[in-house]
C-alpha positions in Angstrom: 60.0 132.3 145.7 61.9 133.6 142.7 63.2 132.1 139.6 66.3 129.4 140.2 65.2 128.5 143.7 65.7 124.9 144.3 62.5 123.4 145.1 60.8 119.8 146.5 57.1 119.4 146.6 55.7 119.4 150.1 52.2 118.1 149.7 52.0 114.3 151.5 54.1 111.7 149.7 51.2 109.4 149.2 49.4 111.9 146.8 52.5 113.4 144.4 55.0 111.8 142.0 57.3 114.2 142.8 58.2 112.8 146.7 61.7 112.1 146.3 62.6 114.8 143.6 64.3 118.5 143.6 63.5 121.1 140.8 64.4 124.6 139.8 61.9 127.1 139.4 61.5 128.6 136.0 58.7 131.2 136.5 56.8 133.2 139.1 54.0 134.9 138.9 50.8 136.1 140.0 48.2 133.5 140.3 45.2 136.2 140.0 46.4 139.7 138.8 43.2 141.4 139.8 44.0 140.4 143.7 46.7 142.5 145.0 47.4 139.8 148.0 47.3 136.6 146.1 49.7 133.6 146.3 52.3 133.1 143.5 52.0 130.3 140.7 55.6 128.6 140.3 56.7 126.9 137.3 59.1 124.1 138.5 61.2 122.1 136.0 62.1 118.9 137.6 64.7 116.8 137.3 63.1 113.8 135.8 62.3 116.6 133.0 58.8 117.6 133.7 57.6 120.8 133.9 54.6 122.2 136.0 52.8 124.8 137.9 51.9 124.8 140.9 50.7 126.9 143.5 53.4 128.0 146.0 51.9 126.5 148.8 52.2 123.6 147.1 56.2 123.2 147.2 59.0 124.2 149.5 62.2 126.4 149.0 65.2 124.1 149.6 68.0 126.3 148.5 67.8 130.2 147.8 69.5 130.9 145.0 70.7 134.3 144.8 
């Protein structure tokens, strides 16, 4: 997952605002830098105009942007 991938947030509906919502991500990075295989933290800027991290298990790619 890299920077200006177009994202939705795949944990079940009942548990997230962000069910019916895309969003861009704005940062990747290493969730614990003294792991070498670790999962990523995304920052994902949504289109109602919140901004969070998450982990990237936590949301789905829906476009690659390259």
């Amino acid at each position: 997952m890299k920077v200006g991938d177009l994202v939705k947030y795949s944990w079940p509906d009942s548990f997230n605002d962000y069910a019916r919502i895309t969003g861009i991500v704005v940062e990747s990075r290493s969730a614990h830098k003294e792991f070498v295989s670790c999962n990523l933290e995304v920052v994902v800027h949504w289109e109602d105009g919140t901004i969070e991290t998450f982990d990237e298990l936590e949301v789905e790619i829906i476009k690659v942007i390259k």
